[in-house]
N, C-alpha and C positions, 0 to 999 in steps of 0.2 A: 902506610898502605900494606906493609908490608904483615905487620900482625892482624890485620880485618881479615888475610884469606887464611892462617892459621887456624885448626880448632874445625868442630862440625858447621860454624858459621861457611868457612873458608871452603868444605866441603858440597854444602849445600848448593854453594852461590858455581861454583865450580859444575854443578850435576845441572842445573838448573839453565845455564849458559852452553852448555854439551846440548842439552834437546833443543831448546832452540834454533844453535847450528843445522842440528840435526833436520829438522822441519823447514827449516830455509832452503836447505841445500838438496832435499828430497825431490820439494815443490818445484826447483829449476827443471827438474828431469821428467817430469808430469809431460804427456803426449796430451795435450786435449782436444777431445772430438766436435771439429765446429759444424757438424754435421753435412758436410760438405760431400756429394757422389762424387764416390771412388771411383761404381759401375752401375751399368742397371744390371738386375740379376734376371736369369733366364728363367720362367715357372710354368707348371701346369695346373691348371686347375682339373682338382680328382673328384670325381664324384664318390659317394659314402662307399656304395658297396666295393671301389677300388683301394680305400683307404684301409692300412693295418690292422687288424682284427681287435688291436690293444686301445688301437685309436676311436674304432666306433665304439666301442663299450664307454670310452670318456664320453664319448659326443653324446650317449642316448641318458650318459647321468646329466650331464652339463645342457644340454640344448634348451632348456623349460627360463633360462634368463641371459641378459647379452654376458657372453665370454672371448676372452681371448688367450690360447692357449698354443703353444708349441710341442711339439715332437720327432722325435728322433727315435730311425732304425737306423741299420748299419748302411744304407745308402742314402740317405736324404734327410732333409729338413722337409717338416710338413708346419706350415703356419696358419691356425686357424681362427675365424672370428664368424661369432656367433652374433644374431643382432634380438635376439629373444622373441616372445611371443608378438606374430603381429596380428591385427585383426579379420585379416583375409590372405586368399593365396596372389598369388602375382606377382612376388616380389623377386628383384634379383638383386644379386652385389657385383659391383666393378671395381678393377684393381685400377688403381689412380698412379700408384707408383708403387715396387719396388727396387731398393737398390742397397749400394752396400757402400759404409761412409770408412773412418779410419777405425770406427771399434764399435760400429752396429750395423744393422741390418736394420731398414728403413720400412713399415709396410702403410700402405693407408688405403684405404675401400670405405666403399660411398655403397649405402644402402637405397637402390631405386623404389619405388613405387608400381605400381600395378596400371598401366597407361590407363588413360579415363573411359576410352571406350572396349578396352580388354573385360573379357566374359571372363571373371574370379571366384573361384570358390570361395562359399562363407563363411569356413571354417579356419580358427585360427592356425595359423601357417609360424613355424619357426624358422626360416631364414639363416645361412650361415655357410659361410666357404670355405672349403679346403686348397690349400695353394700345397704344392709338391715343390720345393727347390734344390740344388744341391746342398750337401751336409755343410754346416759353417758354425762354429764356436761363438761367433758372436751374438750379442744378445739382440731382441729384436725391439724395436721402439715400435708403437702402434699409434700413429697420427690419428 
């Protein structure tokens, strides 16, 4: 056995067994996020003309199909979603949940409809909310 690790064989087999280790012993120390609430997060919903000046300029390129977009000033997290062209006005969106797990930020909104007996305008309507939260590093999942 002892002449098999000799030689670039013996080196290989050596480098080869090191990563290994290495990827074994990495994977122990891996946090995984089983998306479990941490907390609910506290939010506003902004209307456009409240929103950052950097932010409506995104919104008036992006609004024409559905988006999901984030943003950051120096005080807050703005999380937004877009549900794109609908075929009348009427529409609103509700936040279903946010919250914050071990290594995301959780958001989901349910796009309503225009109740049946509600007077709509006929023109198409592009739909999309602005949510204001505190500032946070973590990334956001969109349910």
């Amino acid at each position: 056995m002892k002449h098999f690790l000799k030689g670039k064989a013996g080196r290989w087999v050596y480098l080869l067994l090191s990563i290994i280790m290495l990827f074994l012993l990495s994977g122990c120390n891996r946090k995984n996020d089983d998306g479990e609430k941490v907390r609910d997060l506290e939010f506003t919903v902004v209307g456009e003309a409240d929103a950052p000046q950097q932010l409506q300029t995104i919104l008036a390129e992006k609004r024409t199909q559905p988006f999901k977009i984030t943003f950051t000033d120096e005080q807050n997290l703005y999380i937004v979603v877009g549900y794109g062209p609908q075929q009348t006005g009427g529409y609103s969106i509700q936040v279903e949940e946010l919250y914050l797990t071990d290594n995301a930020i959780v958001l989901d909104t349910e796009l309503l409809g225009p109740e049946k007996e509600e007077a709509v305008a006929p023109e198409t309507s592009y739909p999309f909310i602005i949510i204001r939260t505190e500032l946070l590093e973590n990334p956001v999942i969109f349910k």
